[in-house]
C-alpha positions, -999 to +999 in steps of 0.1 A: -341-413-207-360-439-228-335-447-258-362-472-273-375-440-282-350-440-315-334-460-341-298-468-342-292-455-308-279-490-295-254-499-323-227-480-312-204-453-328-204-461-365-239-480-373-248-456-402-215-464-420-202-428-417-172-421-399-169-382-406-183-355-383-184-332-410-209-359-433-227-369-404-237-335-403-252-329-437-266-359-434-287-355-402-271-393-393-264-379-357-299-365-351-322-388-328-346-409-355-379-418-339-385-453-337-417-469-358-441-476-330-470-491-328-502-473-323-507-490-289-467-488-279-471-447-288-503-445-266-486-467-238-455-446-236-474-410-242-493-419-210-463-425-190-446-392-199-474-374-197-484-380-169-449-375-152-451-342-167-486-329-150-474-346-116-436-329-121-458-293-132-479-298-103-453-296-077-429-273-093-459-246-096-466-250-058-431-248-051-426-217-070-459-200-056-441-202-016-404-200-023-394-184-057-380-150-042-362-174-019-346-196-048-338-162-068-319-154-039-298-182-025-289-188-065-278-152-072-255-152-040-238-186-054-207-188-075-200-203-107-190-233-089-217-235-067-240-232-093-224-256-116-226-289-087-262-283-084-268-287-123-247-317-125-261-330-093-299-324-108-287-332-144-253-361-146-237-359-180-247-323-191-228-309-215-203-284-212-207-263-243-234-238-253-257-253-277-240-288-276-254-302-306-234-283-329-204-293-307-193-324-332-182-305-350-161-272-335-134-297-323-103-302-343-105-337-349-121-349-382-133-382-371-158-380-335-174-411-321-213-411-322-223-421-282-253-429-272-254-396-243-252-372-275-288-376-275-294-358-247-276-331-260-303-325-292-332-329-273-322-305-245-298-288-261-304-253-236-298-277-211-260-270-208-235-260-183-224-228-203-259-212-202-275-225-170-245-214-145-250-182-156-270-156-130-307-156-153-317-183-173-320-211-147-339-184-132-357-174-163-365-215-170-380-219-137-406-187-135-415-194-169-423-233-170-432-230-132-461-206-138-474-211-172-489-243-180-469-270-203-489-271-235-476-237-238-442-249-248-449-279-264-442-265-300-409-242-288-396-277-275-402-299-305-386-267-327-355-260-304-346-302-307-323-311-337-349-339-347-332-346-383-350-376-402-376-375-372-396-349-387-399-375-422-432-387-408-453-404-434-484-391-435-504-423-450-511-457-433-527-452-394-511-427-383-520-406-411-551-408-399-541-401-360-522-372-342-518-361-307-536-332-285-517-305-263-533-271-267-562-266-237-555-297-223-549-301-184-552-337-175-528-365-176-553-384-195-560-356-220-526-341-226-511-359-257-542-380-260-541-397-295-569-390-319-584-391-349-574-362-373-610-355-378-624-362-342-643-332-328-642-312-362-673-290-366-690-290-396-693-255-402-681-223-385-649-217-359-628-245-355-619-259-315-585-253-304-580-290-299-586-294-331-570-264-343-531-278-338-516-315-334-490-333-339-479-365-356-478-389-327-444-400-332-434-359-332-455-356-305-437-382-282-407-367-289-425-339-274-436-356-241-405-368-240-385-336-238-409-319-215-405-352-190-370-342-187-373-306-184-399-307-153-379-337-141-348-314-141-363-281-124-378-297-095-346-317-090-326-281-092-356-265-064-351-290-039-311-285-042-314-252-036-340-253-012-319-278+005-330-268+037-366-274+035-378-313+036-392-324+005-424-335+020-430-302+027-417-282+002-459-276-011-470-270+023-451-251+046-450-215+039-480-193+024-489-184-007-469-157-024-470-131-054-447-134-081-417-112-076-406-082-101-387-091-136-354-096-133-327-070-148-314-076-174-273-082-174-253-084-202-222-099-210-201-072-222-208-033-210-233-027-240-263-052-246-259-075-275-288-097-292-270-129-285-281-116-249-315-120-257-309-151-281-296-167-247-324-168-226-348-170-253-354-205-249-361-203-210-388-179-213-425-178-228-426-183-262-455-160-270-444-133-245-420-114-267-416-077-268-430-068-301-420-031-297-381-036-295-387-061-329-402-030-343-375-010-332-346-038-347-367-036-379-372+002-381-334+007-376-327-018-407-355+003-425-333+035-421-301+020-424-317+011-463-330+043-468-299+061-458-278+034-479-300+043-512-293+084-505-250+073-503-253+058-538-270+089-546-251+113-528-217+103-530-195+091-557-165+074-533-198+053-511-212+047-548-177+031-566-165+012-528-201-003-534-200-013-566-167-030-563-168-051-535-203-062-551-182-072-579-155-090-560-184-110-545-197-122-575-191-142-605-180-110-624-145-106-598-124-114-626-141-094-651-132-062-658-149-053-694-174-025-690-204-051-691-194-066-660-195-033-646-230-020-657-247-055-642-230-053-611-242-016-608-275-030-619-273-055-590-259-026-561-289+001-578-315-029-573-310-044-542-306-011-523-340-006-537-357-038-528-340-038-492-358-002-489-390-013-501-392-046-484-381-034-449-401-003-450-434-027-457-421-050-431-421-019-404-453-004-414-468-035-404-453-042-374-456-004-364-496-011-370-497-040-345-509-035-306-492-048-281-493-088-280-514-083-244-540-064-260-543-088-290-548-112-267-576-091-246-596-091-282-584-129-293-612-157-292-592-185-270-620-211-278-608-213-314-577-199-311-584-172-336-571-136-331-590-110-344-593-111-379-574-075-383-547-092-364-545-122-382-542-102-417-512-083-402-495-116-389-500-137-421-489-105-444-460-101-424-451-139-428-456-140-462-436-112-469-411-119-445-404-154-462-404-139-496-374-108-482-358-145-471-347-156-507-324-122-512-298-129-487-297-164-490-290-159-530-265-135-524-247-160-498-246-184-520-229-171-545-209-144-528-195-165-500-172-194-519-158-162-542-155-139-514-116-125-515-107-145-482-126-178-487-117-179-523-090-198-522-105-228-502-124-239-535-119-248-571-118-225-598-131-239-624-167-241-605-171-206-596-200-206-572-198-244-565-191-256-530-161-278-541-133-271-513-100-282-518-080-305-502-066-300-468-082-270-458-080-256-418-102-260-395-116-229-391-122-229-434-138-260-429-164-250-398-169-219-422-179-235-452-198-259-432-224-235-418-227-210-446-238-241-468-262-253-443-276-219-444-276-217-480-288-249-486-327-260-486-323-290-473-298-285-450-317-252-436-351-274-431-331-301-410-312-275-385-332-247-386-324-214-398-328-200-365-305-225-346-282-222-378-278-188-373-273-190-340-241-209-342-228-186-373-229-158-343-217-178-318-191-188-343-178-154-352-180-142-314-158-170-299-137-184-330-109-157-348-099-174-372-136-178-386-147-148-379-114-135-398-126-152-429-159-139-426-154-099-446-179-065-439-202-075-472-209-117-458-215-103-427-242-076-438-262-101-455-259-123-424-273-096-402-301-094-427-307-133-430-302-131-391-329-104-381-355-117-410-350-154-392-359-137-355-392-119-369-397-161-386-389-172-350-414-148-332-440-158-355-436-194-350-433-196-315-464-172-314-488-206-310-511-215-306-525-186-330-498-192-355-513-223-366-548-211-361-548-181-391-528-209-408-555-239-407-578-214-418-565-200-449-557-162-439-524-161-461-546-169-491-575-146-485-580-119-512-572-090-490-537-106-477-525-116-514-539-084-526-520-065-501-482-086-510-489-087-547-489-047-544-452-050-528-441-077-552-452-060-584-443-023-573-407-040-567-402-062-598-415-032-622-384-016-606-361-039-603-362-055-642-367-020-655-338-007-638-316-037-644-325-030-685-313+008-676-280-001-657-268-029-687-279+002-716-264+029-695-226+034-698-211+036-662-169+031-671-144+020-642-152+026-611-115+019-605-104+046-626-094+082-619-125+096-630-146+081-603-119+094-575-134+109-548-107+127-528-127+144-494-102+127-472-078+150-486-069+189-478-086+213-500-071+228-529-079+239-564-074+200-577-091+187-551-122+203-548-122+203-592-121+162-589-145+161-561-173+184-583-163+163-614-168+130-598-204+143-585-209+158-620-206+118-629-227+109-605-254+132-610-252+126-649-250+082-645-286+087-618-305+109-641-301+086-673-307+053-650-339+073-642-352+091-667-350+053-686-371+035-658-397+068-664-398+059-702-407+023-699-431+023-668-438+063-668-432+064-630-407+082-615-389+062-590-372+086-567-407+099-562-424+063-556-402+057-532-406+091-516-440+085-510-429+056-494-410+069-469-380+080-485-378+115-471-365+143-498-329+153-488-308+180-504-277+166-518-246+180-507-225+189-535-193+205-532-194+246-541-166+258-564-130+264-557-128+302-544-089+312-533-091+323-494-090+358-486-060+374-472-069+400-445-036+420-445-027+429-402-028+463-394-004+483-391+003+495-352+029+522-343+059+509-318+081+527-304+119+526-308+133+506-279+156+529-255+193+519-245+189+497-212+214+517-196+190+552-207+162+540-188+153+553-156+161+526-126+128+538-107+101+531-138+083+506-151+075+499-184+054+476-201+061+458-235+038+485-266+008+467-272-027+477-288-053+491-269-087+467-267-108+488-287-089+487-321-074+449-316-080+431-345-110+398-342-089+370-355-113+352-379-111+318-393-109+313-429-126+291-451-105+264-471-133+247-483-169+258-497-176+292-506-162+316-483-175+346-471-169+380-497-157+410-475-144+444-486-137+456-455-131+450-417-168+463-408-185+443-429-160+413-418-171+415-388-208+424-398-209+388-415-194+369-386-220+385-363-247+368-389-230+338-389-226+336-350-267+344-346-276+320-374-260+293-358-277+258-345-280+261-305-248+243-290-245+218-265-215+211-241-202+174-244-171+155-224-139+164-238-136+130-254-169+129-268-162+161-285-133+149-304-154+119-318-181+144-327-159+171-343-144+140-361-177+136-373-188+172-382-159+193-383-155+226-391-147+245-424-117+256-423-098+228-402-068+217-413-063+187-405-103+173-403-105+155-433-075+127-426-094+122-388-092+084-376-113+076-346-116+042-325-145+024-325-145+023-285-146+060-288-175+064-310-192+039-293-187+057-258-195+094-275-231+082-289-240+066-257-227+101-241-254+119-264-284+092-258-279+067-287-273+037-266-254+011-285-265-026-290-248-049-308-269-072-330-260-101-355-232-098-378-210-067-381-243-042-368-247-022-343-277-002-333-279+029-316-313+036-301-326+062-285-331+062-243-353+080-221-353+118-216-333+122-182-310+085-185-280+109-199-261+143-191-266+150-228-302+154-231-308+155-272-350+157-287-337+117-305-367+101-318-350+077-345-325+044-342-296+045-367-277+018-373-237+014-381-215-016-398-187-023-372-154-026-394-131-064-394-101-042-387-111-024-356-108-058-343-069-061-346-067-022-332-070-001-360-092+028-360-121+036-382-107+052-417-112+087-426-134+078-453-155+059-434-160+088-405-170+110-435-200+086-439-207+079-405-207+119-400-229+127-434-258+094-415-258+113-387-265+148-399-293+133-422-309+117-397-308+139-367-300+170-387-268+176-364-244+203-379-208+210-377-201+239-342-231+219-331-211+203-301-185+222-274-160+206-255-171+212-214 
């Protein structure tokens, strides 16, 4: 590769002074710095790699046109070994690791030496042993670049690169005046052809799409340079496994042939997971992404906050389990005066209402969009300009996807160094500082490391949030002792941070239209910031009007007996008096928090937000204590029992037993809820023949996936229901059984989404995704707590309407 290409890559180990991985880091030291070329020197070099790239392109496209079924194939029948000599063969020195550039740091030692080859890892950093000697993405990698043509990439490349101080270009002096060409160029002479900013601008009217993007020519070589080594590498990897075939006829010999069928998708556990996807990202088209599963991920999130603003509502135990591990990620964790309390509540009441508000916008825009193919049909490719119906719904969702950035990130910041497992690492007496203390482990370390990149601006614009967020996940899948230290509330907000930063990816890598409604000044159009300033000042009416009614409104202690919410517990008289008392609370603490906001901005806000979406649901509240009927046996005559010696030898007899027409129907009772008034055993039986013809129409489920569900929605009257554990292996399996496939995404989420009509035994009308928070301790064996099946079960039956006696075992 051409090291003259950057500064300080000659000097050996420790030419910036800093010895410590962990510095060199935040520093962006170990990122490749662009040399300070000359105008000619750029020029000379840009032509040399670009025109190894169009030659490389050329070759590789012919090659794929006559033998790609062939090379799927042979690789797909090869072992990991196999697979891994031809890589190194085609590429010496790859690295090992997925995503070697943040490997400096995962090793134990404190002190790593800075080599020259680590280069290669942040320009190429998909280029890895790990990822490529898998079964798809050296596949993947070669029918994308084979086929498409390179200036199609050039911006995915430049992003996925760790650049560091290389993207500090100054834009003054000659250069500032220059930048390179890639978009509808072809040539070798054309491609990455250095310009004037200003050459071929029109004076009036669409702008080219030359013209439309470029690039710095220092970033730009960086660009060529990358690409070189890609096309290099593939055709090297072709004629390995075409090893066969002489090279001087690898273009020639056979015929033309179509492009065979998609590949399948294989995962890498027995349910999909987004770091699936995440992986062979980078070897596919960038502008090719599904934008109906990103509406599905979105839509999911979008009822997962609509059904977490109905818990607070609904139930007192989900309401004060909120508010106090909000408070034990905060600044108030110490606190427990009843003014802590109120703005913590104000914080939990706010922020369930600006998650609802800003993911239901985000999905009613993305549920507007056609399908990227027929927004391309209708684009105008000579000025790379979408239509202008398109470009509104792009730059609104940008904007407001950049603006939903700022909530998780806050809350990270402050909630992660006072978090009940990471506060320790740090010092006290800087609450919300990131000022560890000495000797932490090494798993504390990588920890705070990351979630301070993330957090912080600087650090965020030098990595990436994307790539940043990445190696959080990849952190938490493949380290324990992280991932440990990481609790349920750090890793919700990740998940959200994580799914905003793919829609920021998807919109990035969506070029070169991105950066055409961009240069033209969509995003400040009157009809785009019309459109956001409706969200923004919908949602901060609410938000600082219900923050002034949670710090006037007396809540008490959560903690306290009061707030107790005993449904995990067998009904009784007690019981069932806390449970009304706590909703009493509950019901009293919403209406004043509400009928405030109404007084100051004469809205009512459960109804705003109804009319946004937020369907009316009945709350359950528990019906008074009633004691359980008694139904007294009847009485049946028996007769005396004879002598055995009295009875005859030669007669049978039969133990006295009641004849089938007067047997008593054994009935189950009630223990909780209002049972059922009966006088007598007609109209007993009267009311359970209602009950039996009112009933929701049953389906027939696996005998495991029948004790999940009546886990979930159990009977009145069971005895035992309300203390049920279940594993999270078996809820996962019984959901699938019933068409909610599961997916696992970033963080602690997982989404269940409907499948196909006909792709299960249990064929359900499922028209919704739903979306569940995978609990830290199921990881060390434990099963999922009562309390927490209570929820799942109470999601479930709001969102598919699914009733207890709904399910039967086979």
């Amino acid at each position: 590769m051409a090291s003259y290409t950057y500064e300080l890559a000659e000097l050996g180990d420790d030419a910036h002074g800093l010895g410590c991985k962990c510095c060199r880091f935040k520093s962006g030291m170990d990122l490749p710095t662009p040399a300070k070329l000359t105008s000619d020197e750029i020029k000379q070099h840009g032509m040399r790699f670009s025109t190894s790239i169009i030659s490389d392109w050329t070759r590789l496209n012919a090659v794929l046109k006559r033998y790609q079924g062939v090379i799927e194939k042979r690789w797909l029948k090869k072992n990991t070994k196999q697979r891994r000599d031809i890589l190194l063969r085609a590429w010496p020195e790859m690295a090992a690791c997925h995503r070697p550039d943040f490997a400096g740091f995962r090793k134990t030692m404190k002190f790593a030496p800075r080599y020259v080859s680590l280069f290669k890892a942040y320009l190429w950093p998909y280029i890895n042993q790990e990822d490529l000697q898998q079964a798809h993405p050296l596949l993947l990698f070669l029918g994308s670049r084979g086929r498409s043509f390179p200036d199609n990439f050039i911006s995915s490349d430049i992003e996925a690169a760790h650049l560091g101080r290389g993207w500090e270009f100054c834009p003054c002096g000659k250069h500032g005046a220059e930048a390179m060409q890639f978009f509808g160029q072809r040539s070798p002479r054309t491609y990455g052809r250095v310009a004037a900013v200003m050459e071929n601008m029109p004076a009036g009217g669409s702008t080219p799409i030359k013209s439309v993007v470029r690039y710095h020519p220092g970033l730009g070589l960086l660009g060529l340079e990358i690409q070189a080594g890609i096309y290099r590498f593939l055709l090297q990897c072709t004629k390995l496994i075409l090893h066969d075939v002489e090279t001087s006829q690898l273009c020639y010999l056979a015929p033309h042939r179509p492009a065979p069928l998609p590949l399948e998708p294989k995962y890498s556990s027995e349910y999909r997971t987004l770091q699936d996807d995440a992986l062979e990202t980078p070897y596919r088209m960038p502008q090719e992404f599904d934008l109906a599963r990103l509406t599905q991920l979105v839509g999911a999130r979008r009822s997962s906050a609509e059904d977490h603003v109905i818990l607070l509502r609904e139930d007192p135990g989900y309401f004060a389990e909120t508010l106090k591990e909000e408070k034990e990620h905060g600044p108030e964790y110490s606190d427990s005066r009843p003014k802590a309390w109120r703005a913590v509540a104000g914080i939990v009441i706010t922020d369930s209402i600006t998650y609802f508000l800003f993911w239901d916008d985000i999905h009613r825009r993305l549920k507007k969009m056609t399908s990227i193919a027929s927004q391309l049909q209708r684009a105008d490719f000579s000025a790379a300009r979408l239509a202008p119906v398109d470009e509104r719904l792009w730059s609104e969702l940008e904007e407001i996807t950049n603006l939903m950035l700022i909530t998780p990130l806050s809350r990270l910041m402050v909630g992660v160094p006072v978090s009940p497992r990471m506060r320790h690492c740090y010092d006290a007496s800087r609450k919300g500082q990131w000022v560890f203390r000495p000797k932490p482990t090494e798993a504390e370390r990588r920890v705070d490391l990351l979630f301070h990149a993330l957090t912080e601006g600087h650090q965020r614009s030098m990595h990436t949030l994307n790539h940043l967020v990445q190696e959080v996940q990849y952190m938490l899948d493949t380290e324990p002792g992280a991932s440990e230290l990481v609790d349920l509330w750090i890793a919700g907000h990740f998940a959200d941070l994580a799914l905003l930063s793919e829609i920021k990816l998807r919109i990035d890598s969506f070029e070169p239209w991105a950066s055409g409604w961009r240069a033209c000044g969509v995003g400040e159009s009157e009809q785009v910031s019309g459109n956001v300033s409706k969200l923004l000042n919908l949602d901060g009416t609410f938000r600082n009007f219900t923050l002034m009614a949670c710090h006037d409104t007396d809540l008490g202690d959560p903690t306290s007996i009061m707030w107790r919410y005993p449904a995990d517990k067998r009904s009784s008289k007690a019981i069932v008096d806390q449970m009304r008392n706590a909703e009493l609370l509950l019901d009293d603490y919403w209406h004043l928090i509400e009928n405030k906001v109404w007084l100051a901005t004469k809205r009512d806000l459960m109804k705003v937000l109804g009319r946004r979406g937020l369907h009316g649901r009945v709350l359950y509240r528990t019906p008074p204590w009633k004691e359980p009927i008694i139904i007294p046996q009847p009485e049946t005559s028996v007769r005396p029992h004879a002598v055995l010696r009295e009875l005859p030898t030669n007669t049978s007899y039969a133990r006295d037993t009641v004849e089938p027409a007067t047997a008593t129907k054994k009935l189950k009772v009630k223990t909780r809820g209002t049972p059922a008034a009966a006088t007598s055993q007609d109209e007993i039986s009267d009311h359970v023949a209602e009950v039996d013809e009112a009933t929701l129409t049953t389906v027939k489920v696996p005998r495991r996936t029948y004790k999940v569900l009546s886990a979930l929605f159990p009977l009145a009257g069971a005895e035992n229901h309300q203390s049920m554990e279940v594993s999270w292996d078996d809820l996962l399996h019984a959901l699938n059984t019933i068409g909610l496939q599961p997916e696992k995404l970033y963080g602690s989420v997982w989404m269940f989404r409907p499948v196909s009509r006909g792709a299960c035994k249990v064929e359900l009308d499922l028209k919704r995704s739903i979306q569940f928070h995978e609990p830290k301790e199921v990881r060390r064996g434990n099963k999922i707590s009562s309390s927490m099946v209570r929820t799942l079960g109470r999601r479930l039956k709001h969102a598919f309407g699914w009733e207890a006696g709904m399910f039967e075992c086979e």
